[in-house]
C-alpha positions in Angstrom: 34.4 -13.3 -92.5 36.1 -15.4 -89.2 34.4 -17.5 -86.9 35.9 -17.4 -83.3 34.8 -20.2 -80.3 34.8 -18.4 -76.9 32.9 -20.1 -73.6 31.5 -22.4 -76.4 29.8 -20.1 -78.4 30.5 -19.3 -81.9 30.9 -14.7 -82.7 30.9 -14.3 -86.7 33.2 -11.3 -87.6 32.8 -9.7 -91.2 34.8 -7.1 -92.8 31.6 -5.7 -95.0 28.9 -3.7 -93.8 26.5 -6.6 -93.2 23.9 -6.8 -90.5 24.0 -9.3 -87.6 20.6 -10.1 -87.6 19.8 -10.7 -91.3 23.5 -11.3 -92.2 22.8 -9.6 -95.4 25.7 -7.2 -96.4 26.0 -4.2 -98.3 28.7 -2.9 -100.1 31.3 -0.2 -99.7 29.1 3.3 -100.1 29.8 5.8 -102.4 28.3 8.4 -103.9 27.6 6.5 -107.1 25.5 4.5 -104.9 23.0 6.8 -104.7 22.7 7.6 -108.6 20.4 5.7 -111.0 22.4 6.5 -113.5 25.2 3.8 -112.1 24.7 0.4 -112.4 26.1 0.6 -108.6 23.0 2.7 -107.4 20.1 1.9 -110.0 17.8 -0.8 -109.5 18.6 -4.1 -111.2 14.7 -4.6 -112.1 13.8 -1.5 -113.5 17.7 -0.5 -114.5 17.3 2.9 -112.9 14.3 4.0 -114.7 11.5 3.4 -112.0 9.6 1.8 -114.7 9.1 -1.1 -116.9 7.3 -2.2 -119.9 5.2 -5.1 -119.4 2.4 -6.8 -121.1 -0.7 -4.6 -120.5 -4.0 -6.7 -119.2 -6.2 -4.0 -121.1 -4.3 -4.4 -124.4 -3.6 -8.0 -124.3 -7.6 -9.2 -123.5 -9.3 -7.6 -126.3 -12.6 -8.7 -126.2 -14.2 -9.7 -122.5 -17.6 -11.4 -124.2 -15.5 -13.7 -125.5 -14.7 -17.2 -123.7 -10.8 -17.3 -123.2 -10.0 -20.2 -125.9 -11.8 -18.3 -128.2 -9.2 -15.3 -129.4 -10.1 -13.3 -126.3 -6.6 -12.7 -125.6 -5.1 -11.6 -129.3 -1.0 -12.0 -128.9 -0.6 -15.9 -128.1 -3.9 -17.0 -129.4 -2.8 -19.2 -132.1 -0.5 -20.7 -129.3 -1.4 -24.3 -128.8 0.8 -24.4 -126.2 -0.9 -21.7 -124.6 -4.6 -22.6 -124.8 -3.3 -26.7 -123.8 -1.5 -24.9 -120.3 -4.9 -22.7 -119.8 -6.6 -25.9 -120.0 -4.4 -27.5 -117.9 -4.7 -24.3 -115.5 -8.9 -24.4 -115.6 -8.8 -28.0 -114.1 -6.4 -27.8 -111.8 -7.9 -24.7 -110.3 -11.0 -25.3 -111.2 -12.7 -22.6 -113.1 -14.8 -22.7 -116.5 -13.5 -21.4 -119.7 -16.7 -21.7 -121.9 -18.1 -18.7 -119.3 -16.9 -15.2 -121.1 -13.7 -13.1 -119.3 -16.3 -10.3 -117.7 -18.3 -13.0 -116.7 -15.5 -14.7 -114.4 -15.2 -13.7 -111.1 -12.3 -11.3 -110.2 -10.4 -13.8 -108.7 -10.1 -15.9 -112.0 -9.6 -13.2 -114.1 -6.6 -12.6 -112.0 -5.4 -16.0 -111.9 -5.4 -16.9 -116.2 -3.7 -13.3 -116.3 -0.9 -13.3 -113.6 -1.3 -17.5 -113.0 -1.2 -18.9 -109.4 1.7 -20.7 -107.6 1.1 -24.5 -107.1 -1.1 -25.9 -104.0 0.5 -27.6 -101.2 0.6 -31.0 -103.0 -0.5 -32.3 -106.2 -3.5 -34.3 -105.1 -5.3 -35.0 -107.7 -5.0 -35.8 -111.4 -7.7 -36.1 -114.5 -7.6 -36.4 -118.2 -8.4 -33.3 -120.2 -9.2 -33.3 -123.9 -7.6 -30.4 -125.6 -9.2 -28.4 -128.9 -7.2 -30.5 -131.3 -9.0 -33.7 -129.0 -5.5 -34.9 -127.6 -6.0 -36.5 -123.9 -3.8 -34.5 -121.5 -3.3 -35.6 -118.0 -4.0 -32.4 -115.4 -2.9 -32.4 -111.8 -4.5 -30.4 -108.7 -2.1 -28.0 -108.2 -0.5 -27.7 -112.0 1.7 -24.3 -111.8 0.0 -22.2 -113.7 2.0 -18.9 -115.0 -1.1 -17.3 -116.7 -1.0 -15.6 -120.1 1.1 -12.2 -119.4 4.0 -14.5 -117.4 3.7 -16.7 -121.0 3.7 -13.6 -123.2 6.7 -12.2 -121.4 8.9 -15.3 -122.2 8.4 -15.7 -125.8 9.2 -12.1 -125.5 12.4 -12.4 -123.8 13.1 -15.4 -125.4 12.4 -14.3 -129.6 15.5 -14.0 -131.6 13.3 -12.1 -134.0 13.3 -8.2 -134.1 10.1 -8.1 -136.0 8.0 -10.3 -133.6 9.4 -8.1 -130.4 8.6 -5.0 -132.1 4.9 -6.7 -132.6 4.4 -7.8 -128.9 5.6 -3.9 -127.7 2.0 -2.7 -129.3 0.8 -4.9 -126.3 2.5 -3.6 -123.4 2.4 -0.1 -121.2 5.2 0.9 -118.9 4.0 0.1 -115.6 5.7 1.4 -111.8 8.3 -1.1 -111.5 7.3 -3.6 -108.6 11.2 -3.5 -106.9 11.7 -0.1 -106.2 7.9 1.4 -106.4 9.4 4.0 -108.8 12.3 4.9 -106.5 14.7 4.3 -109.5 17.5 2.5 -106.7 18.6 -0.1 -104.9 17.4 -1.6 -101.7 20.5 -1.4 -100.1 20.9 2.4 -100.9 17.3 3.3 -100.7 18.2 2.0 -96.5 20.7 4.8 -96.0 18.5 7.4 -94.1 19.4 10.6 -92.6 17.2 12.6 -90.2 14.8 9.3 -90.8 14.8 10.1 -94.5 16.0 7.8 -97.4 17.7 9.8 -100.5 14.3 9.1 -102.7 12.1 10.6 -99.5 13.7 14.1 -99.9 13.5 14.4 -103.7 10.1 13.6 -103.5 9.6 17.1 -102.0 9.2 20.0 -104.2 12.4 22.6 -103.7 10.4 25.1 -101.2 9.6 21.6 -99.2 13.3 20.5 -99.4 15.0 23.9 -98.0 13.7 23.4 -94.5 14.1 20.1 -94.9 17.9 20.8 -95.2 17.7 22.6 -92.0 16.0 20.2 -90.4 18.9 17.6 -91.2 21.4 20.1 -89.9 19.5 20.9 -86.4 19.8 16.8 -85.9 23.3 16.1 -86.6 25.8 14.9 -84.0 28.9 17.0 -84.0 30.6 14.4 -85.6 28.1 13.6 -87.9 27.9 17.7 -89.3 31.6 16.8 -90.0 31.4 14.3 -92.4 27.5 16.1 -93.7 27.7 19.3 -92.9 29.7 20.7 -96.4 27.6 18.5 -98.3 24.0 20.2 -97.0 25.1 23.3 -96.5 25.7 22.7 -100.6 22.7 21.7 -101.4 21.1 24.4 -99.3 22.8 27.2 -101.5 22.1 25.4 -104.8 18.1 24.7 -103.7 18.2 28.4 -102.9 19.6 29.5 -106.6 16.5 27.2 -107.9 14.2 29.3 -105.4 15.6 32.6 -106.5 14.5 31.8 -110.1 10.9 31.2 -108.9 11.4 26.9 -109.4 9.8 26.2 -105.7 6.5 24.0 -106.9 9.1 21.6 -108.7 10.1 18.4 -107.6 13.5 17.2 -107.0 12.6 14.0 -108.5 10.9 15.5 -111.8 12.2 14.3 -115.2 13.7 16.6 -117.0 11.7 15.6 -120.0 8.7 17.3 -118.4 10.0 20.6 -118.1 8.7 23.3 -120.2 11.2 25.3 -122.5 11.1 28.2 -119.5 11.9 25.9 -116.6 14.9 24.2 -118.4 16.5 27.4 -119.3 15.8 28.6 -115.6 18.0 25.9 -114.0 20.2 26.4 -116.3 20.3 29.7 -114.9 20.6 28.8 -111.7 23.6 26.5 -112.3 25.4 29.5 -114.1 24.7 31.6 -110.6 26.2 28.5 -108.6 29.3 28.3 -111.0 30.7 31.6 -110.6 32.3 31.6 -113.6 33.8 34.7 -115.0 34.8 36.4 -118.6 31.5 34.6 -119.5 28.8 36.2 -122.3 25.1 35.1 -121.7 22.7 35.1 -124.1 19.6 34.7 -122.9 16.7 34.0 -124.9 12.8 34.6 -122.7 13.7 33.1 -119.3 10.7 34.6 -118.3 8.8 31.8 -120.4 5.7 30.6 -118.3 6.8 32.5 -115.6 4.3 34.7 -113.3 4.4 38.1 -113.5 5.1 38.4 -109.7 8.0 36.9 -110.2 10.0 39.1 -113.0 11.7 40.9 -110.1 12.9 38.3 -108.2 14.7 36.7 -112.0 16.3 40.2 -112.3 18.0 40.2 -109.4 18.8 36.2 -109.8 20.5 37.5 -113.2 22.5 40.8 -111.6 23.9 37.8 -109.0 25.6 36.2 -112.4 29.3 37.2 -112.1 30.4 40.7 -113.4 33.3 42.8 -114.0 33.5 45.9 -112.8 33.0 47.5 -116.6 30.1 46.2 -117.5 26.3 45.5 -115.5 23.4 43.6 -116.8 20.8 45.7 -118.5 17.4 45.7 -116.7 14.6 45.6 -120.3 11.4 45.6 -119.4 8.6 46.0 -122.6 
């Protein structure tokens, strides 16, 4: 970055792809920018995954007719630290603990689960007697983290294997807060094209994203289908193979782990169809798995489009 004085005024110069506004700066693009599965792309909350496992409010308050010092939360109960910064919490912000969870308003429910940031000021201080009778001094305004923000530091912070593998019992994987699920970065989730970011267009299923991909062509600059137009017209033959083998009401963003045994081995099929390779034997074993029956004649002809010599055909077996 150079500063440079002209007519009195000071003009900052950078080198990086960084705004003028904001003066936040992004980093050189590439295409492991856009993958989750780089450390340069994925999101550093949720490491790519669009998820995280967090302490779950519905497994850590196990019974709500229970006052909250009274083993109403179960992980952290014994905790003296914990019920002494509740405690602590209840004065500052004023709420009763000797009134049962359901019983508290929504509001303070929320606030000895997620905790509150301080008040402008601390403007008032009390003593408190604890349950083991010790005389704490409480301020208005005491930063209270609430029990899940305390859970998740003895968490991070245990040494022990055992106790972490205790505390998991207690938490759900929840939509990570960064990236709402978008599994990247801010910076590359900004990149649009045609107004959409990468994670916009593989939230569409594959019949959704094919004249999406035309779309994105109709709006390109001449210089801009120079640098994008090889790339889309790409994509446009491989979402194609995919729509041949009767794959339209997927999603681009689907986890593979959800795919049925039929599905998988169709996009494997269509991969083989994109790959033209040759002097190649498949074997395939019920690609028609799940598949409806309209759609047996469009996966022939997806598997006579597999490359052939001039010997040998594929055999059409119908039973």
């Amino acid at each position: 970055m150079t500063v440079s004085i002209v007519a009195g005024k000071d003009h900052v110069f950078s080198e990086k792809l960084a705004c003028p506004d904001c003066g936040i700066s992004v980093p050189q693009l590439e295409p492991r920018s856009f993958s989750f599965n780089s450390p340069y792309g994925a999101c550093p909350a949720c490491n790519g995954l669009g998820s995280k496992y967090d302490f779950d409010p519905a497994r850590v308050i196990v019974d709500w007719t229970t006052p909250t010092l009274r083993r109403c939360a179960r992980p952290g109960s014994g905790s003296a630290l914990l019920k002494r910064t509740i405690e602590l919490g209840a004065y500052a912000h004023g709420f009763d603990l000797s009134i049962p969870f359901e019983k508290q308003p929504t509001r303070v429910q929320n606030l000895i689960l997620y905790g509150w940031p301080p008040s402008n000021g601390r403007v008032a201080s009390a003593t408190v007697t604890d349950a083991e009778g010790k005389k704490i001094r409480a301020e208005k305004g005491f930063r209270f983290h609430g029990i899940l923000k305390f859970l998740d530091r003895n968490f991070q912070e245990s040494n022990s294997d055992s106790y972490r593998e205790w505390m998991t019992q207690y938490m759900s994987a929840t939509l990570c807060s960064v990236c709402h699920g978008k599994r990247l970065r801010p910076e590359s989730l900004a990149v649009k094209l045609a107004s959409w970011s990468i994670a916009d267009f593989t939230a569409f299923s594959l019949s959704a994203a094919r004249p999406a991909v035309d779309k994105i062509l109709a709006q390109l600059t001449p210089r801009q289908r120079e640098v994008a137009g090889r790339p889309l017209e790409e994509v446009a033959e491989r979402l194609d193979f995919l729509l041949a083998v009767g794959l339209g009401y997927l999603s681009l963003s689907r986890s593979a782990a959800t795919l049925s045994g039929g599905e998988a081995q169709r996009i494997r099929l269509a991969t083989q169809i994109g790959s033209r390779l040759r002097g190649v034997l498949y074997v395939l074993d019920e690609p028609s798995i799940g598949l409806h029956a309209r759609d047996n004649d469009r996966l022939l002809g997806s598997l006579e489009q597999l490359p052939q010599s001039r010997e040998h055909r594929p055999c059409r077996r119908t039973r």
